[in-house]
C-alpha positions in Angstrom: -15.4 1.6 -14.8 -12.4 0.0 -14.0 -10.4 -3.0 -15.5 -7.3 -4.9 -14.9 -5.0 -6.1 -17.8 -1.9 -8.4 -17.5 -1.5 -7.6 -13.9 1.3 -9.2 -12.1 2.4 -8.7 -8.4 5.8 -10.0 -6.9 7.8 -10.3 -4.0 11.1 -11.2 -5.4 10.5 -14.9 -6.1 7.5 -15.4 -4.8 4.2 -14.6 -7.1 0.8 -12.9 -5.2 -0.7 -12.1 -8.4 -1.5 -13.4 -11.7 -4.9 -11.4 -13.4 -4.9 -11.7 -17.0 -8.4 -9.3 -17.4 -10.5 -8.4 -14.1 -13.4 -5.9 -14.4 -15.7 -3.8 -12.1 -18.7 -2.1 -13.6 -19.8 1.4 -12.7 -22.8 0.5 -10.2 -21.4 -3.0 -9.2 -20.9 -4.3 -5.7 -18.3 -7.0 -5.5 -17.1 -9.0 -3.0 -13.7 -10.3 -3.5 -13.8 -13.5 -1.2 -10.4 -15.4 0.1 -8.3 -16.5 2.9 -5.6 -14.6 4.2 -2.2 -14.6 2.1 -4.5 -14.7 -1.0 -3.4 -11.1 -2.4 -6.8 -9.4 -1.8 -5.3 -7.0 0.0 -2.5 -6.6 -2.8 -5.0 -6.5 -5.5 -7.2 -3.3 -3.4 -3.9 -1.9 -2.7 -2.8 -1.6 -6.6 -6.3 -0.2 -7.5 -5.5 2.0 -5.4 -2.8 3.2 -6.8 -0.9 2.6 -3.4 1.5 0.4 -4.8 2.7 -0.7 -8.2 2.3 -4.3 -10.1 5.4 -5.8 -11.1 3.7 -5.8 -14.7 0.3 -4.7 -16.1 -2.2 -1.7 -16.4 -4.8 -0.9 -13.9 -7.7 1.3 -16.1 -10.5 3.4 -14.2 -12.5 5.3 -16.3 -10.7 4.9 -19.2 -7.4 6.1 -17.9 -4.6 4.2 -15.9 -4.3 4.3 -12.3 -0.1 4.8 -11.8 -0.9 7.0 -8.4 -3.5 7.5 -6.0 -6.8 8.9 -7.2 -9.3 11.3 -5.4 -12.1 9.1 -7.0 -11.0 6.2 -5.4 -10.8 5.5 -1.6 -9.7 2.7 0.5 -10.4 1.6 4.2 -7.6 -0.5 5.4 -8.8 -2.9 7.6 -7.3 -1.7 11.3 -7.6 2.1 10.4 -5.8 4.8 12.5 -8.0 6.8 14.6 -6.2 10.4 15.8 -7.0 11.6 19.3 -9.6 14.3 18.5 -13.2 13.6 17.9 -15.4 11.6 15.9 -15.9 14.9 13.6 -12.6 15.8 13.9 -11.6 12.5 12.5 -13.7 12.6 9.7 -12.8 16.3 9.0 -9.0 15.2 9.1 -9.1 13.6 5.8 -11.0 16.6 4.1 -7.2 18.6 5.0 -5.5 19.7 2.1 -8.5 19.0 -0.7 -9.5 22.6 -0.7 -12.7 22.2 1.5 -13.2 24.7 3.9 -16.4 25.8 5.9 -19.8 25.7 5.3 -19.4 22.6 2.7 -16.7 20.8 5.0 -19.6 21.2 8.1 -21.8 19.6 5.9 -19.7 16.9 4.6 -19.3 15.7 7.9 -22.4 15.6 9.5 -24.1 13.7 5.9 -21.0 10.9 6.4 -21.9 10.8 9.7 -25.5 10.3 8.8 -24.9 7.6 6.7 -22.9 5.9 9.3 -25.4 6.7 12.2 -23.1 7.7 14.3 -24.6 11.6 14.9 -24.7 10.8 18.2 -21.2 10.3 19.1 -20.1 13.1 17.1 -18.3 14.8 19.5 -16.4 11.7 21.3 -13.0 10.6 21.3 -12.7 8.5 18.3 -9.6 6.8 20.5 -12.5 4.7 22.8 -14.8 3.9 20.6 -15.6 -0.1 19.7 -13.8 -1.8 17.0 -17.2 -1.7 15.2 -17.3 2.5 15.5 -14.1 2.6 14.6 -14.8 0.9 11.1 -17.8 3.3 10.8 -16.0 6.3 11.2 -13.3 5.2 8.5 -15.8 4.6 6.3 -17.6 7.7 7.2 -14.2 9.6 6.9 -13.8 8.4 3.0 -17.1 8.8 1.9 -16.7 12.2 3.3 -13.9 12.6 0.3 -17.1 11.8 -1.8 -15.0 8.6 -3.7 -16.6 6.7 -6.8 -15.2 4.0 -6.4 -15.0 2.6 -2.7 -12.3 0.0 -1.7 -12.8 -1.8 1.8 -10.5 -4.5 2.8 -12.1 -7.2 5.3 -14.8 -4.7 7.1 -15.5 -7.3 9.4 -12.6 -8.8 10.6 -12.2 -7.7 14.0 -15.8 -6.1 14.6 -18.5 -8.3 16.5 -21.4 -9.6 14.8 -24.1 -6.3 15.2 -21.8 -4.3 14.2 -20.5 -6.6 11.1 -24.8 -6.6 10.0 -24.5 -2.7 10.9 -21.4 -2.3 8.1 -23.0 -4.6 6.0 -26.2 -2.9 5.6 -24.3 0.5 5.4 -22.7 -0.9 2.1 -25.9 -2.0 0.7 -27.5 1.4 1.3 -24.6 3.2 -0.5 -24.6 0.4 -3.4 -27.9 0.2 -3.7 -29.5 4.1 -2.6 -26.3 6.0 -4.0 -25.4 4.1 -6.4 -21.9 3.6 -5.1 -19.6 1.3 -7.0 -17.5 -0.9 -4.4 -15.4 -3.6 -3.6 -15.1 -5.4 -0.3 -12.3 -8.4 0.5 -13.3 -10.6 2.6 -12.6 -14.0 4.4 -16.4 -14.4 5.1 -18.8 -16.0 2.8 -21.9 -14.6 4.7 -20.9 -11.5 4.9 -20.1 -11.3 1.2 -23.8 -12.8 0.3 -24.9 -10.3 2.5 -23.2 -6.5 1.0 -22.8 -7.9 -2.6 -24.6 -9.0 -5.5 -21.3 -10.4 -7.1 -18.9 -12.8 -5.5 -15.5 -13.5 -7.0 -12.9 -15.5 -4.9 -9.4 -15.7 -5.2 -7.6 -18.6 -6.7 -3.9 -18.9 -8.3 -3.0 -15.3 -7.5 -6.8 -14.1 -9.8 -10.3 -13.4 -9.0 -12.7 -15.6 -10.2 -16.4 -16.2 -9.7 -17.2 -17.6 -7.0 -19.6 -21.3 -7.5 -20.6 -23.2 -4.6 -19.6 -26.7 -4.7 -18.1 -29.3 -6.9 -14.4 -27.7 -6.7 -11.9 -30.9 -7.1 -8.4 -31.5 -7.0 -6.9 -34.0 -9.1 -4.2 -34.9 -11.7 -4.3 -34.4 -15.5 -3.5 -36.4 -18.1 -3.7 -37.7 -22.0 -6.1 -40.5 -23.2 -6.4 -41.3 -26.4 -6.2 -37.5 -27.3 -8.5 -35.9 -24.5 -7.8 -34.8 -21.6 -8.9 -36.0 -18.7 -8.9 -35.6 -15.2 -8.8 -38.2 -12.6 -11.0 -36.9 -9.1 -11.4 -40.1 -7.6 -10.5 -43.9 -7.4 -12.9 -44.5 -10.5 -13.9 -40.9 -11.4 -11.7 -39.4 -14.4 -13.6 -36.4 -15.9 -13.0 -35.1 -19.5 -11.8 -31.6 -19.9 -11.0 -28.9 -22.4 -7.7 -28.1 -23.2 -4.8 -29.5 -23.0 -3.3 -30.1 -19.3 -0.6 -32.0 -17.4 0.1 -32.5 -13.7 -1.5 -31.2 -11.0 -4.7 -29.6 -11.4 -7.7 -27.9 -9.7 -11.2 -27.9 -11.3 -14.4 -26.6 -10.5 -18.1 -27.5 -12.4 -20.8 -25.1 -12.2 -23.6 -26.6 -10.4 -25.8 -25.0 -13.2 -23.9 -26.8 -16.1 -24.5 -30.3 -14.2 -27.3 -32.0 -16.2 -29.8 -34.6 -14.2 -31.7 -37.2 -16.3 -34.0 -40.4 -15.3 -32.4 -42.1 -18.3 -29.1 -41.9 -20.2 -29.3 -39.2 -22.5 -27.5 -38.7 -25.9 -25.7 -35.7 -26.6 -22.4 -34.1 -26.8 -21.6 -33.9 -23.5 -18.8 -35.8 -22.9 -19.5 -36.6 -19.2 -22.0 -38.6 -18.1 -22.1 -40.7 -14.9 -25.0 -42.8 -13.0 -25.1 -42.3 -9.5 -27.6 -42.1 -6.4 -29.3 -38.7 -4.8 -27.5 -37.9 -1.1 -29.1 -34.7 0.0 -31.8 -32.5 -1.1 -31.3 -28.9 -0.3 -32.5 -24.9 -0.9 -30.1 -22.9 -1.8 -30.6 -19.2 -3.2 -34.0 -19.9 -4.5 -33.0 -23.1 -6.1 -32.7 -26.6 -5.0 -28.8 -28.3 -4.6 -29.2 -31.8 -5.5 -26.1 -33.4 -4.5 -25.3 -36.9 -6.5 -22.9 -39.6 -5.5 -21.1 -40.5 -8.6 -17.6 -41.9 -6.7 -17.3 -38.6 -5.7 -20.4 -36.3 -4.9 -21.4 -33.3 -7.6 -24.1 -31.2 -7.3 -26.3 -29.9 -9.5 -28.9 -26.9 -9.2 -32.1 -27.3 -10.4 -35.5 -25.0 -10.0 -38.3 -26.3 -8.1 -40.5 -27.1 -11.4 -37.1 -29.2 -12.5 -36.7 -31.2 -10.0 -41.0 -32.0 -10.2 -40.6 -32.6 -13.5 -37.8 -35.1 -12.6 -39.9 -36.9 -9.8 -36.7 -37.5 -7.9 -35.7 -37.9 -4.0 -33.1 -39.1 -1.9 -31.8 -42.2 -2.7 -33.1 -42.5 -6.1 -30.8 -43.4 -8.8 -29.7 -40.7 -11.1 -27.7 -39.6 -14.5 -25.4 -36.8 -14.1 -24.1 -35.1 -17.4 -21.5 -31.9 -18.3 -19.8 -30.5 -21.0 -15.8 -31.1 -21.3 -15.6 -27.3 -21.9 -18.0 -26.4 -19.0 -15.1 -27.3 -16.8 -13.2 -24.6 -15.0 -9.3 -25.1 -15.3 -6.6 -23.9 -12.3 -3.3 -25.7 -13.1 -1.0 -25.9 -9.9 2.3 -23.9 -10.2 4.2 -25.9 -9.3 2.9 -28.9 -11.4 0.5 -28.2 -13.5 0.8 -27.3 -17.5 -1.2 -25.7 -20.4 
């Protein structure tokens, strides 16, 4: 449904985005996880079709987005509320797209359905909570019937029923209706909790996001290879070929646990000791001190099979090209 090539954003010198390829499929719910200063926003905002990349297509549907589109909506994240009710509001953006009368009427009170806001139909939208507020801007776009929704950081400024209230909202229209959409957010939680797909931002590009074993560390040549050093005795082996400054990240699903050394090509491997033993998403995280820790995540009949607990000694193995690559700017080289 909709992909990103080549996109580039710029504020004179300095660079907010860098996406080689980025896509959204029809029926996905993605949460686009980062800090603030990341370029979420940004990124929404050129979907959109608010503003332009400095370079790069934006494709929905098989056409490019250069302007806004009635299929897809946004909800900026303090959104204006006019003086005039909660109805009124919601009827307000339905101005101008040719919807008059018995199907406006009906428009309204199905977004306001959704919401659950009926009740407070007829209110000033001006003194409703922060939490309302948010509803009735989402209420107010789905009203516009988008199919693609944009919402950037939902739940920054609502308290924490009425974040759960948005959040199960989102689900219901991803999951009932189908809905395709993308939230940015700063909070992990609420991510987990509206999405099935978690990218965060890193370097200016959304990538997915993996819990655990994300390093910072300097690259270098050895004998050929490259390899990464992550510790005061811990130099991983990588794919590629990298100088400087880099940041890495190793799936916890790649991470390989053995009773014995192993033979294979993984060019990894490290002994170490089992720290902690924890669930996590159905699985078990089985972090391992190696000089640094690492985790790995294993099912329950895995880690039976391996007979392991806390504080039993432990080979940890990974693939060079398992290793996820983020070269600094301003040091880093591929």
């Amino acid at each position: 449904m909709l992909k990103l090539e080549n996109i580039k954003k710029s504020y004179g010198p300095l660079s907010v985005l860098d996406i080689p390829s980025w896509e959204v499929k029809q029926g996905e719910s993605v949460a686009l996880l980062g800090a603030n200063a990341t370029g979420k926003t940004t990124l929404l905002e050129i979907t959109a079709g608010l503003i332009q990349p400095t370079q790069g297509v934006v494709h929905f549907e098989g056409k490019s987005v250069t302007s806004p589109r009635t299929e897809i909506r946004i909800v900026l994240q303090n959104p204006v509320m006019f003086s005039t009710s909660v109805a009124g509001n919601i009827a307000y953006g339905l101005h101008g797209n040719g919807i008059t009368g018995r199907e406006r009427a009906e428009r309204i009170r199905e977004a306001l359905r959704i919401v659950g806001l009926e009740n407070l139909s007829r209110k000033n939208a001006l003194v409703l909570s922060e939490g309302q507020k948010q509803r009735v801007a989402i209420a107010r776009t789905l009203a516009l019937k988008p199919r693609l929704l944009l919402l950037d950081e939902p739940s920054a400024s609502v308290d924490k029923s009425s974040m759960q209230h948005i959040g199960e909202i989102l689900r219901r229209l991803n999951e009932k209706e189908g809905l395709t959409i993308i939230v940015a957010t700063h909070d992990l939680d609420f991510a987990r909790r509206i999405a099935k797909r978690t990218d965060t931002m890193r370097n200016g590009r959304p990538v997915p996001y993996i819990s655990g074993n994300m390093y910072t560390g300097a690259a270098f040549d050895n004998n050929g290879e490259t390899q990464v050093g992550i510790g005061a005795d811990v130099s991983l082996v990588i794919g590629g070929i990298y100088r400087g400054a880099v940041d890495i990240i190793i799936p916890p699903e790649h991470v390989v646990l053995s009773k014995s050394p192993i033979e294979s090509s993984m060019r990894n491997r490290f002994k170490g000791r089992v720290v902690r033993l924890a669930e996590e998403d159905g699985r078990v995280s089985v972090a391992v001190d190696i000089g640094v820790p690492i985790s790995a995540a294993l099912t329950h009949s895995a880690l039976a099979d391996l007979g392991i607990t806390i504080g039993n000694d432990i080979y940890v193995s990974f693939k060079a090209h398992g290793v996820i690559v983020f070269p600094h700017e301003e040091g880093g080289t591929k």
